[in-house]
Structures are given as C-alpha cells and as structure tokens.
PABA-857110 format. One record per residue (C-alpha): x, y, z; residue number from 1; residue in three letters; chain. Coordinates in steps of 0.1 Angstrom, whole numbers. Each point is the difference from the previous one (the first is absolute). Layout:
<recs>
[rec [X, Y, Z], NUM, ALA, A] ...
</recs>
This chain:
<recs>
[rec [635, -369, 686], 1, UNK, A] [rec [34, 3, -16], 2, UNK, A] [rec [18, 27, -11], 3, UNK, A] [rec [-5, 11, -35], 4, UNK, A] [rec [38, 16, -15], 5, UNK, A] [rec [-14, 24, -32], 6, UNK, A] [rec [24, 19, -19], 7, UNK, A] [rec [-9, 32, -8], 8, UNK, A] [rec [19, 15, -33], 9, UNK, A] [rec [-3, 24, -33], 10, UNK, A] [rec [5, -18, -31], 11, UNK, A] [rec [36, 15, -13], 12, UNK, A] [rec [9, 0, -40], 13, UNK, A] [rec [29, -22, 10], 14, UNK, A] [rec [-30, -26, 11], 15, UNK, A] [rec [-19, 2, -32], 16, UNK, A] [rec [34, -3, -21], 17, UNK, A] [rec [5, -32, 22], 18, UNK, A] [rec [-19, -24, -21], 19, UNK, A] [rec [18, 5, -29], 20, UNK, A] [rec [38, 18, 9], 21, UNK, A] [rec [3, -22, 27], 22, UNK, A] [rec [37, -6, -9], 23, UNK, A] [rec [6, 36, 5], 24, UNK, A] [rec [-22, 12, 27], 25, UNK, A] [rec [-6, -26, 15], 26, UNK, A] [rec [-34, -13, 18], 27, UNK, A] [rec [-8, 36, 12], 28, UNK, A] [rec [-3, 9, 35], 29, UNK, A] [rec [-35, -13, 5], 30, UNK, A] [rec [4, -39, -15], 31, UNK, A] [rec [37, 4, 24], 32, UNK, A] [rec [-17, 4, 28], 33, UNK, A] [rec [-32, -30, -3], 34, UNK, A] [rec [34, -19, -8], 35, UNK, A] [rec [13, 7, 27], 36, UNK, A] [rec [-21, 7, 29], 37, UNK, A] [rec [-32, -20, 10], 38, UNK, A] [rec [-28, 22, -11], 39, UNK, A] [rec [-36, -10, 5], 40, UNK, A] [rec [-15, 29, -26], 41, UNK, A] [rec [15, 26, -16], 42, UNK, A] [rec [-21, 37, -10], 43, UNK, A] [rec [16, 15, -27], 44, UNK, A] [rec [-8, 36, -9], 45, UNK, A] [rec [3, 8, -40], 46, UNK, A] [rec [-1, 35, -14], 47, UNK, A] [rec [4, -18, -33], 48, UNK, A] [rec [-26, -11, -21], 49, UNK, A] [rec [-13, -35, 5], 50, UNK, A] [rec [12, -9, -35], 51, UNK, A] [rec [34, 4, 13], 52, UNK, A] [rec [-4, -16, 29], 53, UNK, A] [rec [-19, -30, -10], 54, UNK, A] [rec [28, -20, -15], 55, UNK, A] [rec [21, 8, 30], 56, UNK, A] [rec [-25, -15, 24], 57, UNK, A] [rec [-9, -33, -25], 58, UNK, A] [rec [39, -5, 4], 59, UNK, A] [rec [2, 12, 34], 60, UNK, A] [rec [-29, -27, 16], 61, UNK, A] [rec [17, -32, -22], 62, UNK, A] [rec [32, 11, 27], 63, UNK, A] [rec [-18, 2, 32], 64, UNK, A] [rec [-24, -17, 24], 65, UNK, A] [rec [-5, 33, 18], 66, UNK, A] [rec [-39, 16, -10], 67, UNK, A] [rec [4, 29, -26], 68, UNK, A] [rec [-18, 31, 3], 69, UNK, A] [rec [5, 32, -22], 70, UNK, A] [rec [-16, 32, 7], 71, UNK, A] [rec [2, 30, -30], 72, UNK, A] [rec [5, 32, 10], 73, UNK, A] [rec [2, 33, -19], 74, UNK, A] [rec [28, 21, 5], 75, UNK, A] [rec [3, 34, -20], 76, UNK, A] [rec [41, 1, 12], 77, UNK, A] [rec [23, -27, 11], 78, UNK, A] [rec [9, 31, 30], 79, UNK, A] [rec [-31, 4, 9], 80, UNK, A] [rec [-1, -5, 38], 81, UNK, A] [rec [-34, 7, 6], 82, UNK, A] [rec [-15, -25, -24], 83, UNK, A] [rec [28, -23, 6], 84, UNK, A] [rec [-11, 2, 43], 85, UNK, A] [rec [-35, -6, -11], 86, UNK, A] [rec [3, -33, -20], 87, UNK, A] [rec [24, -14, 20], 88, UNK, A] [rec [-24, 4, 31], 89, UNK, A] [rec [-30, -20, -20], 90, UNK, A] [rec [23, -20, -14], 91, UNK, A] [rec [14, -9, 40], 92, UNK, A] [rec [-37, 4, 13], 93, UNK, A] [rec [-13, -31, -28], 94, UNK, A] [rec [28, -22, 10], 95, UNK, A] [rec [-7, 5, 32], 96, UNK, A] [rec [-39, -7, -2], 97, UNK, A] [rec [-18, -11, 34], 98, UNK, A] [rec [24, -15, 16], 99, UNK, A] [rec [28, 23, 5], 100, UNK, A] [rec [16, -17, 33], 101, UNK, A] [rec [9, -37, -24], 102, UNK, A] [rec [19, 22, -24], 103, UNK, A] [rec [34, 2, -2], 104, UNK, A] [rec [9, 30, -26], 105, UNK, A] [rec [34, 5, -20], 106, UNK, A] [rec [6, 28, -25], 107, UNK, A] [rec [20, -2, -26], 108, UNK, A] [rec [19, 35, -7], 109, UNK, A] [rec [23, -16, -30], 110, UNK, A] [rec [-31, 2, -27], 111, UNK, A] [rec [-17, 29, -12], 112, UNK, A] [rec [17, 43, 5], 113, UNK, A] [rec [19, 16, 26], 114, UNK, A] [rec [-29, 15, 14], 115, UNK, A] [rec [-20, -33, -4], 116, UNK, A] [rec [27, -12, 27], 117, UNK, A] [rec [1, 30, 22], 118, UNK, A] [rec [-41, -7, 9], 119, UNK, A] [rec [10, -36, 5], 120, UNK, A] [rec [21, 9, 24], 121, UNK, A] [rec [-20, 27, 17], 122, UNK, A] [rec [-30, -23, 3], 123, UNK, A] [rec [20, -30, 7], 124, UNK, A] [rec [14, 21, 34], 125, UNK, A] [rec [-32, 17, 9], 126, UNK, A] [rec [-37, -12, -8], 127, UNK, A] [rec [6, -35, -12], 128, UNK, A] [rec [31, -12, 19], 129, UNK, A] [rec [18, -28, -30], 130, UNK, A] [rec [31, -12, -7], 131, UNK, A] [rec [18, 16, -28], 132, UNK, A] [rec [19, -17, -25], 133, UNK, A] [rec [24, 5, -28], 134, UNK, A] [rec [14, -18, -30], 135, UNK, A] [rec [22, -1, -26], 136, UNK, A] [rec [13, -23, -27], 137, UNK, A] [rec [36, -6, 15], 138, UNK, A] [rec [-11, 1, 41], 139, UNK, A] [rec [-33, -17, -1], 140, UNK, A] [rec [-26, 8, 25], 141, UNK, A] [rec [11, 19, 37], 142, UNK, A] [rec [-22, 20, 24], 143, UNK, A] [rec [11, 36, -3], 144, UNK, A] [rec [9, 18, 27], 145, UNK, A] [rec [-21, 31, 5], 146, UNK, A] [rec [3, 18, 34], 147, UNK, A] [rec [-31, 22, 7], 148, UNK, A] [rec [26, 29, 2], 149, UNK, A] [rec [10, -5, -36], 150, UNK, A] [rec [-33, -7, -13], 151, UNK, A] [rec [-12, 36, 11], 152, UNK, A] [rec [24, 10, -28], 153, UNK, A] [rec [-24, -13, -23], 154, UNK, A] [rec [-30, 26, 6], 155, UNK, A] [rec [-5, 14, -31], 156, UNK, A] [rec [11, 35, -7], 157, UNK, A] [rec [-35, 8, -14], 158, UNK, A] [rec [-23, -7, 31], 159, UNK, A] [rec [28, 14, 22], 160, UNK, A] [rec [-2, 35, -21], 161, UNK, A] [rec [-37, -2, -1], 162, UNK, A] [rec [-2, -12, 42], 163, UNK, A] [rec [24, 29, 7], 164, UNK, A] [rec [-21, 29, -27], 165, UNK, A] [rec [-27, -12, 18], 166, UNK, A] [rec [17, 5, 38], 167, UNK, A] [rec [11, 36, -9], 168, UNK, A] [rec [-34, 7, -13], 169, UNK, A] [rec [-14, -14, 34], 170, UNK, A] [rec [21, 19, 22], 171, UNK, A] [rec [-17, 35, -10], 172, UNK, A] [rec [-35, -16, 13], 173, UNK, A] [rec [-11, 0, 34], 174, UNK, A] [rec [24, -30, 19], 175, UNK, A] [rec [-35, -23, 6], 176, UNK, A] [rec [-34, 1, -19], 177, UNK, A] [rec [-24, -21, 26], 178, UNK, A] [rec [-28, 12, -24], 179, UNK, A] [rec [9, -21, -26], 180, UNK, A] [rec [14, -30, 23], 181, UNK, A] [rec [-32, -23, -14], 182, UNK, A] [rec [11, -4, -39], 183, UNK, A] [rec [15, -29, 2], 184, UNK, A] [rec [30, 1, -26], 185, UNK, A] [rec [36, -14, -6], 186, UNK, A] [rec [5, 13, -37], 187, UNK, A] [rec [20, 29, -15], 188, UNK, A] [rec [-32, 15, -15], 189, UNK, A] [rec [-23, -1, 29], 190, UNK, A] [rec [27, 14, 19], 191, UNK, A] [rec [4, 33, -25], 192, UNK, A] [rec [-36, 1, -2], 193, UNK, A] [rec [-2, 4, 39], 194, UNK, A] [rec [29, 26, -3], 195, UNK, A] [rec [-16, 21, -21], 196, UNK, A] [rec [-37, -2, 15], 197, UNK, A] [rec [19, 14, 34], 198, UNK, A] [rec [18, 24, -16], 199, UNK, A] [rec [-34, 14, -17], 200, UNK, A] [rec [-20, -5, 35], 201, UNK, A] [rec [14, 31, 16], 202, UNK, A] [rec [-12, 22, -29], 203, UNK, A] [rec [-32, 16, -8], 204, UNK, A] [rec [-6, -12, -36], 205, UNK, A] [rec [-27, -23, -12], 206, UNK, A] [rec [19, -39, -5], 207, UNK, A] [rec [-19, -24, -26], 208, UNK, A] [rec [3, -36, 0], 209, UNK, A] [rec [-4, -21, -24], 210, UNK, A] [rec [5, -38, 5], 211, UNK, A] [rec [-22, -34, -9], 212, UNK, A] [rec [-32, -12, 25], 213, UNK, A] [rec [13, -15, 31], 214, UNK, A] [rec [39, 15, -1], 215, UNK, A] [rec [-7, 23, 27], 216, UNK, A] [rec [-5, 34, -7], 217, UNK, A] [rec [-23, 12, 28], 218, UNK, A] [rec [28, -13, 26], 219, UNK, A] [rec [25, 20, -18], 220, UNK, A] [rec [-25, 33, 0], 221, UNK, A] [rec [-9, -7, 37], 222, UNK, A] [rec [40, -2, 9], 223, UNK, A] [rec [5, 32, -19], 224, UNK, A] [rec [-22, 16, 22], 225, UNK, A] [rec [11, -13, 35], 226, UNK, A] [rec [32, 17, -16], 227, UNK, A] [rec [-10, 29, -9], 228, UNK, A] [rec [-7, 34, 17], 229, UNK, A] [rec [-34, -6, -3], 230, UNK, A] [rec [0, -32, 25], 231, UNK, A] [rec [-20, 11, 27], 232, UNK, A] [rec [-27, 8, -20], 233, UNK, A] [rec [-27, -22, -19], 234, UNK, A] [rec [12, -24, -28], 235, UNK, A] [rec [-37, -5, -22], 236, UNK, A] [rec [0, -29, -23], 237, UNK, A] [rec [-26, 2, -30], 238, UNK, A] [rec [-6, -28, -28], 239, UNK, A] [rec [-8, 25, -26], 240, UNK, A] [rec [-11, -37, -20], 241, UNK, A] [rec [-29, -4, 30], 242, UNK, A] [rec [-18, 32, -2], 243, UNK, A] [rec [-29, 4, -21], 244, UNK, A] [rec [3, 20, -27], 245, UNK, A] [rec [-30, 26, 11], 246, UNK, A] [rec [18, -2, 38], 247, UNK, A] [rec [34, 10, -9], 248, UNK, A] [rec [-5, 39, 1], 249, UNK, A] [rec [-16, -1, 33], 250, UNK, A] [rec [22, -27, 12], 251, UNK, A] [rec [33, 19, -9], 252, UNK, A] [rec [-13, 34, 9], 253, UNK, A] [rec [-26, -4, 22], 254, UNK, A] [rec [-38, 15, -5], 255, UNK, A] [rec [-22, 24, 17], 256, UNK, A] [rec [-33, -9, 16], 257, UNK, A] [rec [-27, 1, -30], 258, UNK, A] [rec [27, -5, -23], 259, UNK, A] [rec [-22, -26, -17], 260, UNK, A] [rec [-26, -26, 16], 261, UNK, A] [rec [15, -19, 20], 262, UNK, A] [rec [23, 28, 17], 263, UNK, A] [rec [-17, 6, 33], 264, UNK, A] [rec [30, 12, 20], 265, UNK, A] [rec [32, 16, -15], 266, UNK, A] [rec [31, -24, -5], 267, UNK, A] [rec [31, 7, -2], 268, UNK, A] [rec [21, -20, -28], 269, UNK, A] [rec [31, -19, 0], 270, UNK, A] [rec [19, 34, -8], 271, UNK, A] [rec [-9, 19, 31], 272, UNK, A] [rec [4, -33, 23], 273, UNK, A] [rec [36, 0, -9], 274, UNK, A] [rec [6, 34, -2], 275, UNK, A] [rec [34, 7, 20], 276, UNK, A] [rec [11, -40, -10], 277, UNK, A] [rec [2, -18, -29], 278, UNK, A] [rec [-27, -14, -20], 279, UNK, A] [rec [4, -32, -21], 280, UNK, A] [rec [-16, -8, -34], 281, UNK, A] [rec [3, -33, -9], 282, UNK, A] [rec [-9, -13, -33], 283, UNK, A] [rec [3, 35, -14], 284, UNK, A] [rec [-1, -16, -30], 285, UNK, A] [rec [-41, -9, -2], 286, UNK, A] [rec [-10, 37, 8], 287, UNK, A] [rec [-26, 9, -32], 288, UNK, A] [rec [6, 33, -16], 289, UNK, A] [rec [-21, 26, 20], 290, UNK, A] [rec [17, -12, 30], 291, UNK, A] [rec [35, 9, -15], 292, UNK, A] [rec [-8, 31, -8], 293, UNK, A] [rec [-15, 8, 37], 294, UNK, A] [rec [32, -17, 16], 295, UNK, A] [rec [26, 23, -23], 296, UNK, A] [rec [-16, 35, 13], 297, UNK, A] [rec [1, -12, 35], 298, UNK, A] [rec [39, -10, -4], 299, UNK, A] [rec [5, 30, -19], 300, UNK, A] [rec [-15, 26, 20], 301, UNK, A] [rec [0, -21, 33], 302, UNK, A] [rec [-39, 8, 10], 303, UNK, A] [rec [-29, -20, -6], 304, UNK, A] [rec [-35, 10, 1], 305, UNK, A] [rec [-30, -24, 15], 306, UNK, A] [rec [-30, -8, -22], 307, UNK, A] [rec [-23, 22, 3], 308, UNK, A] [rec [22, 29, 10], 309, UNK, A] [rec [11, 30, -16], 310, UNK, A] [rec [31, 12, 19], 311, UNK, A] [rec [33, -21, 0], 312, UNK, A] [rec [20, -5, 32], 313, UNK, A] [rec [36, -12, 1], 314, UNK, A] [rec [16, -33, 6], 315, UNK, A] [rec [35, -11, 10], 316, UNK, A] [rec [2, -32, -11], 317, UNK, A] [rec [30, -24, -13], 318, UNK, A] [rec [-11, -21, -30], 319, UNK, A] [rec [14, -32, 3], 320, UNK, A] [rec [-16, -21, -35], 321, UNK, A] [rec [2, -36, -11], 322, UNK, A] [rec [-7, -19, -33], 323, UNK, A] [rec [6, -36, -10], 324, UNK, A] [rec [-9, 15, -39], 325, UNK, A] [rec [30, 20, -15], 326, UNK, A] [rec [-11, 40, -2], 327, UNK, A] [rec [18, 6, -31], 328, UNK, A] [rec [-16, -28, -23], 329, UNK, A] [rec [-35, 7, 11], 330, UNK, A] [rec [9, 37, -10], 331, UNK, A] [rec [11, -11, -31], 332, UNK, A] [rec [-37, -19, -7], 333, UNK, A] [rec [-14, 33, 13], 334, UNK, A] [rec [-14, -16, 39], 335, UNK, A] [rec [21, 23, 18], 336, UNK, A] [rec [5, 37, -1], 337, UNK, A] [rec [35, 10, -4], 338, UNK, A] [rec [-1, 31, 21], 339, UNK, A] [rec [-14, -18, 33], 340, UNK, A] [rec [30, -29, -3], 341, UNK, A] [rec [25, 26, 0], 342, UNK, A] [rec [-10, 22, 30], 343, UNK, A] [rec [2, -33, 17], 344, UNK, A] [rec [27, -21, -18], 345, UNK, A] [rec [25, 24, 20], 346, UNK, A] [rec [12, -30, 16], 347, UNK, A] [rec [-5, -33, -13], 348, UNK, A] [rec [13, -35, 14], 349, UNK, A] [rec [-2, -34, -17], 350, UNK, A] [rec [-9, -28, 19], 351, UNK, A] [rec [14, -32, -16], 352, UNK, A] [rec [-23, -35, -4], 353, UNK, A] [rec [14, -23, 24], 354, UNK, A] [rec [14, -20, -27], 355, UNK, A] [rec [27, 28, -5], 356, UNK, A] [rec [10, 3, 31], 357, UNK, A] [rec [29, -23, 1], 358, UNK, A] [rec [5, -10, 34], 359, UNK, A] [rec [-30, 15, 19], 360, UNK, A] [rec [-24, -34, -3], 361, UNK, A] [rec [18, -21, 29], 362, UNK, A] [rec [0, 27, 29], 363, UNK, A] [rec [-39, 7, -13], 364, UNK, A] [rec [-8, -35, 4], 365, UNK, A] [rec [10, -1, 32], 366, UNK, A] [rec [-12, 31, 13], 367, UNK, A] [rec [-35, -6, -12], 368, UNK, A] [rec [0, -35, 12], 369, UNK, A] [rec [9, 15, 33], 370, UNK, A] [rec [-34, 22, -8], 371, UNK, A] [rec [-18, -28, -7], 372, UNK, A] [rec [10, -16, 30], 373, UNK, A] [rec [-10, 28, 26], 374, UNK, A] [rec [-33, 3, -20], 375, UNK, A] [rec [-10, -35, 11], 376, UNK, A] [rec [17, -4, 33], 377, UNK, A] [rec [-33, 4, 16], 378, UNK, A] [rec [-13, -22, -18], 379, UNK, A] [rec [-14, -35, 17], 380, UNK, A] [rec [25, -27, -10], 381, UNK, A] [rec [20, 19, -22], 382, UNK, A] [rec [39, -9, -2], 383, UNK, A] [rec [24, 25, -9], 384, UNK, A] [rec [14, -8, -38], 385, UNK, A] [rec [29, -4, -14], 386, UNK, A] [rec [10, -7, -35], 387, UNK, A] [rec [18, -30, -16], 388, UNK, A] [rec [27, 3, -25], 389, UNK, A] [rec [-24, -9, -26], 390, UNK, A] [rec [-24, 19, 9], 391, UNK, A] [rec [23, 32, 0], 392, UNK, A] [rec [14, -10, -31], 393, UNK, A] [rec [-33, 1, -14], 394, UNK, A] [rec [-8, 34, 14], 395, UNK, A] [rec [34, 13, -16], 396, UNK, A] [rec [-7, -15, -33], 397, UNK, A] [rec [-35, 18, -4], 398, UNK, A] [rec [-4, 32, -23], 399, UNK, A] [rec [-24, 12, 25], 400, UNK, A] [rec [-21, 21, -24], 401, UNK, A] [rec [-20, 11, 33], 402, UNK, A] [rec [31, 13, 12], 403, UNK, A] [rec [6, 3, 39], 404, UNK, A] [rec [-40, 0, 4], 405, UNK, A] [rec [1, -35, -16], 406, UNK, A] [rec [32, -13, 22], 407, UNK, A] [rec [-17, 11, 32], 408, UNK, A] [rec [-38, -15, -12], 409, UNK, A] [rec [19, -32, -15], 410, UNK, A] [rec [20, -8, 36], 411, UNK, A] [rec [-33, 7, 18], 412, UNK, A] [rec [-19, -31, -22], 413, UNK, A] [rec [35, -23, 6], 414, UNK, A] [rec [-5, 10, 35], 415, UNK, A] [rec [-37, -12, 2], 416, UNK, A] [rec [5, -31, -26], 417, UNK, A] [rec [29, -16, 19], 418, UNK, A] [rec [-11, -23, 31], 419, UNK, A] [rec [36, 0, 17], 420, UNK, A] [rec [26, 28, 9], 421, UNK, A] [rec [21, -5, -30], 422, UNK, A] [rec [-17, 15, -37], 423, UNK, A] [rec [7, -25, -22], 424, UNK, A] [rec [7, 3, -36], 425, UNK, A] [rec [-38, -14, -13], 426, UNK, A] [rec [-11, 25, 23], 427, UNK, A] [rec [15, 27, -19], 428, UNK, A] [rec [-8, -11, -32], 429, UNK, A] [rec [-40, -4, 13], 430, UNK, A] [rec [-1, 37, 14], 431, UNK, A] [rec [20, 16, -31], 432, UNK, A] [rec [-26, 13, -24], 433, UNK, A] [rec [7, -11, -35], 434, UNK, A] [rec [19, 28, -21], 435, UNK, A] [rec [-20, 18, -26], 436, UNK, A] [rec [6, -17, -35], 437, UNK, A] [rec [-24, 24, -22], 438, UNK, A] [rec [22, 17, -29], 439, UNK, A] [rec [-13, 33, -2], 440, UNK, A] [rec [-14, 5, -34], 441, UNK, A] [rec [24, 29, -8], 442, UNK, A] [rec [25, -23, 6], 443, UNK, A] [rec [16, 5, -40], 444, UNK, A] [rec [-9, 34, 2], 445, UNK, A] [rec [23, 16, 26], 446, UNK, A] [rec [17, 33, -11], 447, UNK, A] [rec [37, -9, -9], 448, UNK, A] [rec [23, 22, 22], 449, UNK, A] [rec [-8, 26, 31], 450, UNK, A] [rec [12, -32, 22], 451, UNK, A] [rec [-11, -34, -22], 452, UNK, A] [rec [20, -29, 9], 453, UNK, A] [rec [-2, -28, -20], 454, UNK, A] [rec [17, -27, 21], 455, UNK, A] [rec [-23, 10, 35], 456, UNK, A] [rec [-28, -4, -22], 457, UNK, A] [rec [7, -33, -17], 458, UNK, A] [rec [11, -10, 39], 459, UNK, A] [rec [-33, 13, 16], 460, UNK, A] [rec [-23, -26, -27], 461, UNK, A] [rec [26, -31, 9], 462, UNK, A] [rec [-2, 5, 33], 463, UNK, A] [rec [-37, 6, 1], 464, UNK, A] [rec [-4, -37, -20], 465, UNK, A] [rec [28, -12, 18], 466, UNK, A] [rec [-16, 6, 31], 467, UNK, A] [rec [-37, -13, -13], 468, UNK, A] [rec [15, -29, -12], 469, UNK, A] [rec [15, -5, 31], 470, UNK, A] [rec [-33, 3, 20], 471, UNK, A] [rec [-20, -18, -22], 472, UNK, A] [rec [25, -30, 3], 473, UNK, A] [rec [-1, 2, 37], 474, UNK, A] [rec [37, 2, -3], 475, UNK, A] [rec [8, -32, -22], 476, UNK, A] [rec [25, 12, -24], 477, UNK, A] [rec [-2, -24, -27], 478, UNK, A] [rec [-42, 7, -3], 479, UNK, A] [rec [9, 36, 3], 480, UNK, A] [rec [30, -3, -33], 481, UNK, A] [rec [-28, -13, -15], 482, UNK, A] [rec [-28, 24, 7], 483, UNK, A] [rec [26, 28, -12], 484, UNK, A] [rec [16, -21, -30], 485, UNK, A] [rec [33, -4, 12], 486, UNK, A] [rec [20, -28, -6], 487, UNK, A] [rec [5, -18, 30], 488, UNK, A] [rec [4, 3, 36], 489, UNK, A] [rec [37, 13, -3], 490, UNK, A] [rec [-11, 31, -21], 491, UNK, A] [rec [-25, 8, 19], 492, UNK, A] [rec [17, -1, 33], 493, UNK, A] [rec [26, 25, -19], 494, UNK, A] [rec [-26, 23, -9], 495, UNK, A] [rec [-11, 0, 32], 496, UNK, A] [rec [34, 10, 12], 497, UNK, A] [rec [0, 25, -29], 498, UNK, A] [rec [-29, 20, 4], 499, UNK, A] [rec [2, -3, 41], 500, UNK, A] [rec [-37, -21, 8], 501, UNK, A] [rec [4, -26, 28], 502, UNK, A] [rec [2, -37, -14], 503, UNK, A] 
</recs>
C-alpha cells in the first residue's frame, strides 16, 4: 500500500488573512506548503471558531488536491503547553488512524504560537518521528533543522518546575514504594495522589477516600496498608452498602450468644477481627443513621461493645473509609452526620475518573490486557490478544463512565468476541457498553457556584449524544449528523474532534 504524506499544522492568523491580504501576507504558511510539497491530507487543528475558519478552508480546498481535515480545539491560552500537548497528540493520533506504518507525517512549526511550535518539535523528535517544516513569504518551504539536543530546549518551563516540585517532594519519601507498584499511572495527578497516600501510610490517622465506582479505591486502601506499620496484621474489607440494616450492629461489633434468635455462638465483628490492622469501610456513604451514630463512639473512644453485652473492650484499629458519594453534600441534605466525617476525614485522597487522568489510559490498557491474557491462558484454544490501532484508538476515545472496572470488563468481552489474535476495531465497538444518555431531571436546577462548570456540563450532554448517535449509526457519520441535526458530515466529524468521541 503506498505511503500516505499528511501534513500536520495549526491554523496561523497569517493563514486566515490569506484569502483576502494575500498581497501582503502572502498564501500563509499552510496553502505554501500544499503548494509546495506533495501532500496526500492535511489535519489542521483550529482554536478559532469555525466561523473564522470556514472561509479559509472554502478558499483553501479550490487551491489544493490534497484531502482537508480541520479539527477545533479549545485553548484557554495561546502558552498553554499542556493543552497545546494534548490536541496536538489527537490531532497526530486521527491523522494517523489505523494504519500508522503508510503514513508519512510532516509538521509545520511556521503557523500557529511559539509554544504551538515547540510541541511540534518535541513530538516530531520523540513519539511520532515527522519531518519538520518551515515557511515564509520571501524563502518558501525548507525542512528545519532541529537536532534532538536543541529541541530539549523546548521543554516548557512549567512542567519542568512542576516535574522538579514534584522530585523534591519525592525525595523525602521512602526511595521505592512496591506497595503501590499495581496503579498503573503516567499522569501528574496520579502521581501526587500516590505521593501523598505514602506519605499518609506511615501514620496512625484514619484516611478517607472519596472517588467514582470502578476508579480504584480499595487498591489504594489495601496499598496503604502493605505500607503502613500495621502490615503484618489483618487488612478487613466491609461493604457497609451489603449489610442488612438489622445486621450491621452485630456485623461491626460483633454479638454475644443469645443476643437475639439466631445467635447461637458468640461472634466476633469486623472491629475485633481487625483489631491490631486496619479495617476498611467501603461505601461509608450508604451506612443509615443508627449505624453512624454506633461507628462515631467506637472511633471516638476506640472500644466497641458486642450485642448483647454490657462491658466494652478496646480495639486498635486503623480506619481506612471509602465513598463514591461526596460526604459533605450528603451532610448538607442532612444523610450524613457531621461529627463521624470529621473524626475520619483526617486524611482524605481524591481519586480522579479515568477520563481526568491525562496520560494514564494507554499503560492501563496494556496492563489489563496483559490481565486478561493470563486469565485465559489456560483456556482451550485461546490465543493471546493483542490490540489493533483501531481498536486502541477506540478504547482511548471512550469516557469510560465505568471507570477502570469498565476498561478491564470491556477488554475481557473484545477478548472473547474476536476469533483471531488481533482485537479489531468492530470488536471494540461490540464489547463497549453504550454510554448513559439519561439527563438527570435536575439537570436546570444545579446550584450555581461551590464548583459548577458550565462548559464540562454543556460538553458531558454533547458527548453523551455524540456518542449515541455514533452507536446508533454503527459508525456512519452522515446517518449519525443527521440523527443529531448537524449539518453534514464535515461538522460532525469536527464535533467529534471537539468534544473528544471516536469517529
């Protein structure tokens, strides 16, 4: 198959000024180079609106046989590395699509900012190897030349401050932490996350976490433990959600023998089984009321007393809780007692959805494929997997609402759907459960302030129909502009750019 040569490029305000100033800007950098070099395609990432661009690219596509792609992209500062490193990845990653091998990729540092340039070149020398152009009115097109050694010069100062904050901070913590060796991360705020959980391990105050279903938060009490003091001794896990309400005194505390019908031996409860270690309450959240108040005079005075018994005895136990509700809002409506979150809120750690962890979702896919993989090794006829670049594109695309529970249950189906050692694509998009689309009902009515974002709201409902539309089309693009009301293909592909839902 023959190579395909894509140009890869910002759109520059000396391009959009082309169509009209041409006699004193020129054609821009981005018609110079289609001019001049024999482009196949050309992705062109916009952080203006598509009203500015649109006359650009009408006058742009009557110049050029090359295919004409533009993908918007919100930027809150022309500086902003960060955001700039992220689009410019998807932006690589679509023109790329599932046959990266037949591409052949040039970026063009002439259009867009400084630092728009500076992740050209850093990308252009590392993770996507390209050619990298320049251009200007009087010397035309050139390669520029770019050794590696220069290009280093480009790291921004930001993420080197923030890499180097973060090294210092590291070096006061133990030199290795095995315990936490299985989260899987990459990103700056997984990384702080796991700094601070270690530095909290090796003290004797109760930790709460608070995080969505599926992010994790049992393997993050469980590593605090295996690095804590308390490591040789037992680690008990409750789901407070799973005990029946009449159960939970004598499940917590224990009961003696007569302590009500059924209790035909003494028991000890999930207090004394962990006494010396730590004891883990997940879903703190769904304790009822009488069970709050039981739980706060054990933390307080550290002694429980069975059902059934008159005399308390003492416990040493670490409380180590965990919530995908947020404590303070279901104080606020009057579920939770205030006292009881903050004898245990002494600690608390954050875990992020997996669609905030910039970064993290590539080594996770791998790693649980590699799970996936042992888990069915024994199994007659089964081929180890691997995944296809559409396939993984898929995967990265997702908003994974399920969080790393629904990564890991989603590569398991692939796994099982695809007949040879490769998961394709349609065997992604068959094992991905379709994204929840119902609008909450309180959807108008959500307090202004204390957090509301506008924007992350109005981008959680497009992608949701983006996605549905997407799903319901079986990926045809022009059905699924039409199911959603968009204009054409075009749009619709930009949207999907936009608001970051595999096309």
């Amino acid at each position: 198959m023959a190579v395909r040569k894509v140009l890869v490029a910002w759109v520059g305000r000396t391009d959009l000024r082309a169509p009209s100033e041409s006699d004193q800007v020129g054609l821009g950098p981005i018609a110079q180079a289609l001019d001049a070099r024999p482009f196949d395609e050309a992705f062109l990432l916009s952080d203006y609106e598509e009203r500015a661009v649109t006359p650009y690219l009408k006058w742009l596509r009557a110049r050029t046989n090359a295919r004409l792609e533009v993908v918007y992209e919100q930027l809150s500062g022309p500086t902003q590395f960060g955001e700039i490193h992220e689009a410019a990845v998807r932006g690589v990653q679509r023109a790329l699509g599932e046959r990266p091998r037949d591409v052949a990729l040039a970026f063009h540092l002439s259009p867009g900012t400084p630092a728009m340039a500076a992740v050209w070149i850093l990308l252009g020398k590392t993770r996507f190897p390209a050619e990298l152009i320049e251009s200007s009115k009087d010397h035309g097109v050139r390669t520029a030349s770019v050794p590696f050694d220069i290009s280093a010069d480009f790291i921004p100062d930001l993420l080197r401050e923030q890499d180097e904050r973060l090294r210092q901070a590291s070096a006061a913590e133990p030199p290795e932490a095995p315990e936490f060796a299985d989260i899987i991360h990459r990103s700056r705020v997984m990384a702080r996350l796991i700094q601070r959980a270690r530095r909290v391990a090796i003290r004797n105050v109760p930790v709460l976490i608070e995080g969505e279903s599926g992010t994790g938060k049992e393997m993050f009490a469980r590593a605090i433990h295996r690095a804590s003091t308390r490591r040789e001794r037992p680690f008990v896990a409750v789901n407070c959600g799973a005990i029946p309400g009449e159960l939970i005194e004598s499940e917590l505390f224990g009961h003696e023998k007569g302590a009500f019908t059924d209790a035909k031996q003494p028991r000890k409860g999930y207090f004394e089984a962990a006494d010396g270690g730590t004891l883990f309450l997940d879903e703190l959240g769904e304790l009822p009321g009488p069970a709050q108040v039981k739980l706060l005079r054990a933390v307080q005075e550290g002694e429980v007393v069975r059902l059934g018994a008159t005399k308390p005895f003492k416990v040493d136990v670490r409380i180590v809780a965990a919530t995908h509700r947020t404590l303070t809002e279901e104080i606020a409506a009057g579920r939770f007692r205030e006292d009881l979150f903050y004898r245990l809120a002494v600690a608390v750690l954050k875990i992020p959805p997996l669609r905030e962890r910039t970064g993290d979702l590539g080594g996770l896919v791998d790693h649980l494929l590699d799970q996936v993989n042992r888990e069915a090794a024994a199994e007659p006829g089964y081929r180890e997997k691997k995944l296809s670049a559409g396939a993984r594109n898929l995967l990265v695309a997702h908003l994974w609402p399920g969080n790393v529970r629904e990564l890991l249950n989603t590569l398991r189906r692939a796994a099982i759907w695809s007949d040879g050692a490769a998961i394709s694509s349609e065997d992604v998009r068959e094992a991905l459960l379709p994204v929840a689309t119902v609008v909450r009902q309180d959807l108008l009515a959500k307090p202004l302030g204390g957090g509301f974002n506008l924007p992350e709201l109005l981008k959680d409902v497009a992608r949701s129909y983006l996605q549905r539309a997407m799903d319901e089309a079986h990926g045809n693009k022009t059905r699924a502009a039409e199911l959603v009301g968009l204009p054409s293909y075009q749009t619709l592909t930009n949207w999907l750019a936009k608001y970051e839902v595999q096309g």
